[in-house]
BALOBA-1460 file (C-alpha; in Angstrom, 3 decimals):
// residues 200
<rec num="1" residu="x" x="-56.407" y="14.352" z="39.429"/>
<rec num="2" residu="x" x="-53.336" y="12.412" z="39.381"/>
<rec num="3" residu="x" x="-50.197" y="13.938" z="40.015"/>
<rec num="4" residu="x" x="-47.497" y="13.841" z="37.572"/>
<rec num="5" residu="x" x="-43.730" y="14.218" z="38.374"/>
<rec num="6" residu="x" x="-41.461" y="15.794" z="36.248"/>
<rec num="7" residu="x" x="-37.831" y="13.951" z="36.393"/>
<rec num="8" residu="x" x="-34.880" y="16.700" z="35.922"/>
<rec num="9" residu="x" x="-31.694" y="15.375" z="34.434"/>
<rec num="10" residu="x" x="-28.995" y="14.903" z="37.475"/>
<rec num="11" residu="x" x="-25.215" y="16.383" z="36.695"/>
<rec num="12" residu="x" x="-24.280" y="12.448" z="36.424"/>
<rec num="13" residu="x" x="-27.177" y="12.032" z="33.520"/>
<rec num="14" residu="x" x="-25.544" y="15.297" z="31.479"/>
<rec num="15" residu="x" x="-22.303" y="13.872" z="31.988"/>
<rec num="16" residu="x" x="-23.042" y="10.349" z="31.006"/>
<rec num="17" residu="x" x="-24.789" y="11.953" z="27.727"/>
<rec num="18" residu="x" x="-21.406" y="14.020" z="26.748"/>
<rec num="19" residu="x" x="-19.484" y="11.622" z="27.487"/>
<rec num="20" residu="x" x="-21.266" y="9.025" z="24.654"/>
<rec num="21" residu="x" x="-22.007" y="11.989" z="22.313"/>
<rec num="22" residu="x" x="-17.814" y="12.617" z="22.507"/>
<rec num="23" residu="x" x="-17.119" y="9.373" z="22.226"/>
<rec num="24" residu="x" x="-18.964" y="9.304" z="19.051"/>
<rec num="25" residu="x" x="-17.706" y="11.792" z="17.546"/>
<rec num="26" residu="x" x="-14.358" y="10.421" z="17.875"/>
<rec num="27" residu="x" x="-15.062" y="7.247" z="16.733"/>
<rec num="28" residu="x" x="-16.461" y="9.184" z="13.438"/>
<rec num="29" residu="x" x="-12.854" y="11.207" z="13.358"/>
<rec num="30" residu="x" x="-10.774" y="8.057" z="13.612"/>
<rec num="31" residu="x" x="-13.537" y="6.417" z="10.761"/>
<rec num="32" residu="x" x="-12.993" y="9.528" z="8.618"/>
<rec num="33" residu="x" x="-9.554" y="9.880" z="9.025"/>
<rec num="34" residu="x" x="-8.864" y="6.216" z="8.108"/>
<rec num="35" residu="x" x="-10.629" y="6.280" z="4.902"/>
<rec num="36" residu="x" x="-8.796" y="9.263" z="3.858"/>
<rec num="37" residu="x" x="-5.284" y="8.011" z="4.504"/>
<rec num="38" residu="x" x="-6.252" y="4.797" z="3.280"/>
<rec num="39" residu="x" x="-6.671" y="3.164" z="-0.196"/>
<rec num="40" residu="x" x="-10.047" y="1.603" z="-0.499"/>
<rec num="41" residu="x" x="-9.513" y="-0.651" z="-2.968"/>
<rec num="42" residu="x" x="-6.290" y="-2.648" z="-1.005"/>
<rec num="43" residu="x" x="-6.974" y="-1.109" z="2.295"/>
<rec num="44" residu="x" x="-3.179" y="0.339" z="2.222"/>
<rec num="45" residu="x" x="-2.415" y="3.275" z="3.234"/>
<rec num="46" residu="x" x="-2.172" y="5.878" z="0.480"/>
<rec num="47" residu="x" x="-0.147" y="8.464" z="-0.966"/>
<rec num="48" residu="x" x="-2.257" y="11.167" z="1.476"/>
<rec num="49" residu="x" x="-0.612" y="9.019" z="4.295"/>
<rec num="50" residu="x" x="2.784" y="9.154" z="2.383"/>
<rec num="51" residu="x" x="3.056" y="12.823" z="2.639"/>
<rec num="52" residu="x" x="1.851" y="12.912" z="6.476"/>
<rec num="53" residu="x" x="3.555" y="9.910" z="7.714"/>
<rec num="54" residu="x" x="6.420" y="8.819" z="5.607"/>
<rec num="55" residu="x" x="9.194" y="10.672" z="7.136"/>
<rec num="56" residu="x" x="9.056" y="8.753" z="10.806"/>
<rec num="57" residu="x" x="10.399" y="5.858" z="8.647"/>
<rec num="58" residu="x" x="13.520" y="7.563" z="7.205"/>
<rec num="59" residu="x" x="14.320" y="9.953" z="9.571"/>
<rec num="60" residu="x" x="17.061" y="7.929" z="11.519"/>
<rec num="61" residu="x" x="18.024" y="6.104" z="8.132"/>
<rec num="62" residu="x" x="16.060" y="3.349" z="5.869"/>
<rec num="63" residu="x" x="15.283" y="3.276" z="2.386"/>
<rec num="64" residu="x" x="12.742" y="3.665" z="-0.254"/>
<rec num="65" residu="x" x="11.452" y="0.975" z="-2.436"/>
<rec num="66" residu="x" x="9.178" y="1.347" z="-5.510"/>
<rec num="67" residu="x" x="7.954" y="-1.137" z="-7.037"/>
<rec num="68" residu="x" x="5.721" y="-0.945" z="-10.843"/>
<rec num="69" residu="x" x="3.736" y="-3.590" z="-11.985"/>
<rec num="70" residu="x" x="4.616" y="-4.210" z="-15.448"/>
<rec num="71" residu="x" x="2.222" y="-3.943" z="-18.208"/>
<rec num="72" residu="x" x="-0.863" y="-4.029" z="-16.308"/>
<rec num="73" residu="x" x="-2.535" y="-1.667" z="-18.858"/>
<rec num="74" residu="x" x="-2.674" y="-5.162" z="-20.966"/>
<rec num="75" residu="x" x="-4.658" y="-6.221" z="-17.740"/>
<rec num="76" residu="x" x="-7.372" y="-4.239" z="-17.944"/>
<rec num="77" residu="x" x="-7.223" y="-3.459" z="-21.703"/>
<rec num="78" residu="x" x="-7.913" y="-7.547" z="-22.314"/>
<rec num="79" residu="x" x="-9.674" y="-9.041" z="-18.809"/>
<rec num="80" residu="x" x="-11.455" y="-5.065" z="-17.933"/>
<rec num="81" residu="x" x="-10.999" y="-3.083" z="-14.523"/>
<rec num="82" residu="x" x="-12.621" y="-5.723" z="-12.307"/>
<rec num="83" residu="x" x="-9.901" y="-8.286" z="-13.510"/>
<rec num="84" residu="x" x="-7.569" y="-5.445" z="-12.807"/>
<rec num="85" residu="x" x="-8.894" y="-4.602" z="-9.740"/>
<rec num="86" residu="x" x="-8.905" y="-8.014" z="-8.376"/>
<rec num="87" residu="x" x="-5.070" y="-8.483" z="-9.434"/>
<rec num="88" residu="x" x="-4.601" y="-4.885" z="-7.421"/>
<rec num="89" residu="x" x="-5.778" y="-6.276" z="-4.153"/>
<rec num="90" residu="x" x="-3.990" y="-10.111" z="-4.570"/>
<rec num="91" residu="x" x="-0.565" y="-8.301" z="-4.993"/>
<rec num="92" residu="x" x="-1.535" y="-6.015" z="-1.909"/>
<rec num="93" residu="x" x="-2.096" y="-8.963" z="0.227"/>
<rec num="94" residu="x" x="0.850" y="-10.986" z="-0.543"/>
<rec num="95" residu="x" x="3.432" y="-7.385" z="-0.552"/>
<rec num="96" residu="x" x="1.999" y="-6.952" z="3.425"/>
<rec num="97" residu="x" x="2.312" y="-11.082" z="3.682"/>
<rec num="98" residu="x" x="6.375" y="-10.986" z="2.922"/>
<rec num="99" residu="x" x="6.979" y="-7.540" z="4.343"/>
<rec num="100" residu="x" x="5.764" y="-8.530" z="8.151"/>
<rec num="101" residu="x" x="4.190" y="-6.183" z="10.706"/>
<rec num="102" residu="x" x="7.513" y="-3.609" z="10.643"/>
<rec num="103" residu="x" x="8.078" y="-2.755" z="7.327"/>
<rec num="104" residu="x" x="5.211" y="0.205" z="5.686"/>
<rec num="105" residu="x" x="3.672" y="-0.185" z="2.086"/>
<rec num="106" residu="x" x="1.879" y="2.107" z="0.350"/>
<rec num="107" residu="x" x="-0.384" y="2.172" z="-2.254"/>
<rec num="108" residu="x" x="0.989" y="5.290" z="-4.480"/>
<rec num="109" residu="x" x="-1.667" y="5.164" z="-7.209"/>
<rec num="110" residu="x" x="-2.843" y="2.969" z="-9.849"/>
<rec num="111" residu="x" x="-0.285" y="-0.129" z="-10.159"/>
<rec num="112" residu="x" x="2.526" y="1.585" z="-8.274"/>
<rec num="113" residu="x" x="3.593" y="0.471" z="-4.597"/>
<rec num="114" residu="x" x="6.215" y="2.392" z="-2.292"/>
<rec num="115" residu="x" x="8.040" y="0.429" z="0.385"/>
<rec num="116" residu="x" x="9.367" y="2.321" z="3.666"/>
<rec num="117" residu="x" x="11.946" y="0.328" z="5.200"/>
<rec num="118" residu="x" x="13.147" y="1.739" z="8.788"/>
<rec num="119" residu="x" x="16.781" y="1.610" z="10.024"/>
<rec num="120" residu="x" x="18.203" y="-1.192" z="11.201"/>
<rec num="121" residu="x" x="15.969" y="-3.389" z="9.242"/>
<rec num="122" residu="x" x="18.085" y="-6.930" z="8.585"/>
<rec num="123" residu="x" x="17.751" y="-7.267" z="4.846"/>
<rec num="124" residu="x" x="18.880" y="-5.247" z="2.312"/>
<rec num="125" residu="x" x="17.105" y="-3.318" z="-0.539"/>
<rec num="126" residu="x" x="17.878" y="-5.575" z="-2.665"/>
<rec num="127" residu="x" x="16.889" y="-8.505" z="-1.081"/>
<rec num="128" residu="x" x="13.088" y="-7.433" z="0.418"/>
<rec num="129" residu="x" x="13.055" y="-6.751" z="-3.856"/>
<rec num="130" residu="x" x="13.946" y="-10.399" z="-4.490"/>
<rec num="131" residu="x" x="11.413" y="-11.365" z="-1.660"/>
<rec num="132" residu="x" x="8.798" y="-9.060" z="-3.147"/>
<rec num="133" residu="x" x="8.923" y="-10.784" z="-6.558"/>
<rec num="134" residu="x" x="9.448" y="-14.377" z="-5.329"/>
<rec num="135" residu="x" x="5.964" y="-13.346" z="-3.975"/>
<rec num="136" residu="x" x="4.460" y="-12.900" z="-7.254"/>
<rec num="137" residu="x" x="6.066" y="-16.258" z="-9.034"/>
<rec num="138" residu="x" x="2.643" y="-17.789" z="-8.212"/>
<rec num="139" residu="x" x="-0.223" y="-17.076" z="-10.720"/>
<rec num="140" residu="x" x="-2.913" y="-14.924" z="-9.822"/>
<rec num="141" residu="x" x="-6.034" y="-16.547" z="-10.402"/>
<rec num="142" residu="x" x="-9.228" y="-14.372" z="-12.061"/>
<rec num="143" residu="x" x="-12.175" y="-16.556" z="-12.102"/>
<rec num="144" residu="x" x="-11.209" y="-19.248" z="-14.933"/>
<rec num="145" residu="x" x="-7.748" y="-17.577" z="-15.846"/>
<rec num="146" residu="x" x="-4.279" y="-17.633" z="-14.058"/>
<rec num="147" residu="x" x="-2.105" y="-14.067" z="-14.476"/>
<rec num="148" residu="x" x="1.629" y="-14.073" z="-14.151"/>
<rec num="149" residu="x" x="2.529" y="-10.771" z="-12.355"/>
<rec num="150" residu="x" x="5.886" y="-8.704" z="-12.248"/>
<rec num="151" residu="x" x="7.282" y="-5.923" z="-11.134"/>
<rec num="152" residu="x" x="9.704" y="-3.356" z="-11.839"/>
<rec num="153" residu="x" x="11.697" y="-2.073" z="-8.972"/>
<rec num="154" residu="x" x="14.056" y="0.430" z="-7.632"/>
<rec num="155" residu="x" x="15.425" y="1.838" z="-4.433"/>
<rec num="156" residu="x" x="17.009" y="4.830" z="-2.520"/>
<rec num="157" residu="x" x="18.741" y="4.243" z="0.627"/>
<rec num="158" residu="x" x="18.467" y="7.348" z="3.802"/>
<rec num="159" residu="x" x="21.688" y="7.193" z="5.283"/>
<rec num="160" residu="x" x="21.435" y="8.835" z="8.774"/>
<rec num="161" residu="x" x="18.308" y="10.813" z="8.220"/>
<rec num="162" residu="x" x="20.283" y="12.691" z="5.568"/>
<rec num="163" residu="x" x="18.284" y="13.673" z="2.005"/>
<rec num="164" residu="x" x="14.568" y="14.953" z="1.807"/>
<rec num="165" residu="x" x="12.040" y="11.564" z="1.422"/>
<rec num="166" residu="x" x="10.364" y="13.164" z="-1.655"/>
<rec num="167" residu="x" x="13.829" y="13.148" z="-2.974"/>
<rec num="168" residu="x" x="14.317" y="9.157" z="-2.333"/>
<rec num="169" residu="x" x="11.190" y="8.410" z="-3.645"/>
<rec num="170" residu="x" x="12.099" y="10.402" z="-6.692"/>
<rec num="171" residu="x" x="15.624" y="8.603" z="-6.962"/>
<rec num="172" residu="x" x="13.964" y="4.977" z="-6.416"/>
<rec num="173" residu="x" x="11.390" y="5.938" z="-8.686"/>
<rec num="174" residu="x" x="14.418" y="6.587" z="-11.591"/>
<rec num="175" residu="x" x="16.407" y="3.149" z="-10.658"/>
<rec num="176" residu="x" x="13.051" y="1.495" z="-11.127"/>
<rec num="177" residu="x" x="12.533" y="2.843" z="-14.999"/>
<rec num="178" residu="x" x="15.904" y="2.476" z="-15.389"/>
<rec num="179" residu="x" x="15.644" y="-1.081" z="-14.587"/>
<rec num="180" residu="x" x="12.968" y="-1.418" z="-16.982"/>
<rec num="181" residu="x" x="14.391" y="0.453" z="-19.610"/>
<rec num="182" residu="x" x="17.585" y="-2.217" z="-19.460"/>
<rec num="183" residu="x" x="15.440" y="-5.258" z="-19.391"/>
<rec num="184" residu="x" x="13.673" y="-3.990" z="-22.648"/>
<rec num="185" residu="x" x="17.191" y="-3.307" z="-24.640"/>
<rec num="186" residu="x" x="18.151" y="-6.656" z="-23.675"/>
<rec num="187" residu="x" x="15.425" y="-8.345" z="-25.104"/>
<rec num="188" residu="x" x="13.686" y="-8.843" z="-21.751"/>
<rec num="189" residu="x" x="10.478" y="-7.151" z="-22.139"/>
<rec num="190" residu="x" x="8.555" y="-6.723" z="-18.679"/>
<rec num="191" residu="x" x="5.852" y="-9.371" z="-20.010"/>
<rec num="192" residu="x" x="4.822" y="-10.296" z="-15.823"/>
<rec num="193" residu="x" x="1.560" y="-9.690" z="-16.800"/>
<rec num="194" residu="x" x="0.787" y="-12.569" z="-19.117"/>
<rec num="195" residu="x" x="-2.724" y="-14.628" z="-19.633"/>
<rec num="196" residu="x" x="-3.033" y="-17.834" z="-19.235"/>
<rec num="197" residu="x" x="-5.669" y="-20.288" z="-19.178"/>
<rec num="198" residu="x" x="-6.273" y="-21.905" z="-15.293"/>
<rec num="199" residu="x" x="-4.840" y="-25.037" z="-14.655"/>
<rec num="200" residu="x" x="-7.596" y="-27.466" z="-13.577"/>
């Protein structure tokens, strides 16, 4: 009868095997973890990432920025939720685009962004707003139709770390309806979300 050996794992083997198990489960932690502080329709982060993250931006100073698409019910009450969704993820792209690797957005829900801002950043407020809408001056093409998107906007500055953030965003958040409000009394409605046929 043939012999058989029996091969016993060495301390390197059960050390090699832990180490790959652990390194899989971390991979599946940093996986998990992503897709819960991220949007997964725009891939920004979201407002769960808001409320863990948020503060590193304004705790030495910066501002808030929030920014409302307006009328993008009409969106998806006339083109439907894919139309919508597609316009979602087109102004997503080109807010990171003009914003650059230092500045945050966030995806707060539906069709309303946030903008963190650190200290020290060179433009004002005001003008990453006017940047932020020059961005949207180009149609947004669905398929076979071209959508003119606005926004609404309005900010809160953090002067020296001073002034809770969820009292910022809360400030910004009342400029920006404000803002709106005054464009509609002047005749101005917030019509950025218009439908137009596709230029060929």
């Amino acid at each position: 009868m043939k012999a058989t050996s029996n091969h016993l794992p060495t301390s390197d083997d059960v050390t090699l095997n832990v180490t790959m198990e652990l390194e899989r489960l971390r991979a599946l932690v940093d996986y998990w973890r992503h897709q819960a502080l991220h949007d997964p329709l725009t891939g920004l982060p979201n407002r769960a990432w808001w409320t863990l993250h948020a503060t590193t931006f304004t705790q030495h100073g910066g501002a808030v920025i929030v920014l409302d698409l307006d009328r993008f019910k009409l969106v998806n009450d006339t083109h439907g939720h894919a139309a919508g969704d597609a316009v979602l993820r087109e102004v997503a792209t080109r807010f990171q685009r003009t914003l650059g690797p230092h500045r945050q957005v966030v995806r707060l829900g539906g069709d309303e962004f946030a903008v963190l801002l650190p200290a020290g950043d060179p433009d004002s407020p005001e003008r990453v707003i006017r940047a932020l809408r020059a961005a949207l001056r180009e149609e947004v093409r669905i398929d076979d139709r071209a959508l003119h998107v606005t926004v609404s906007a309005g900010h809160a500055e953090c002067l020296d770390g001073a002034g809770a953030l969820g009292l910022l965003l809360c400030e910004a958040d009342a400029r920006m309806y404000r803002a709106k409000r005054s464009r509609r009394r002047r005749g101005r409605p917030a019509r950025v979300l218009d439908h137009t046929p596709a230029r060929s």
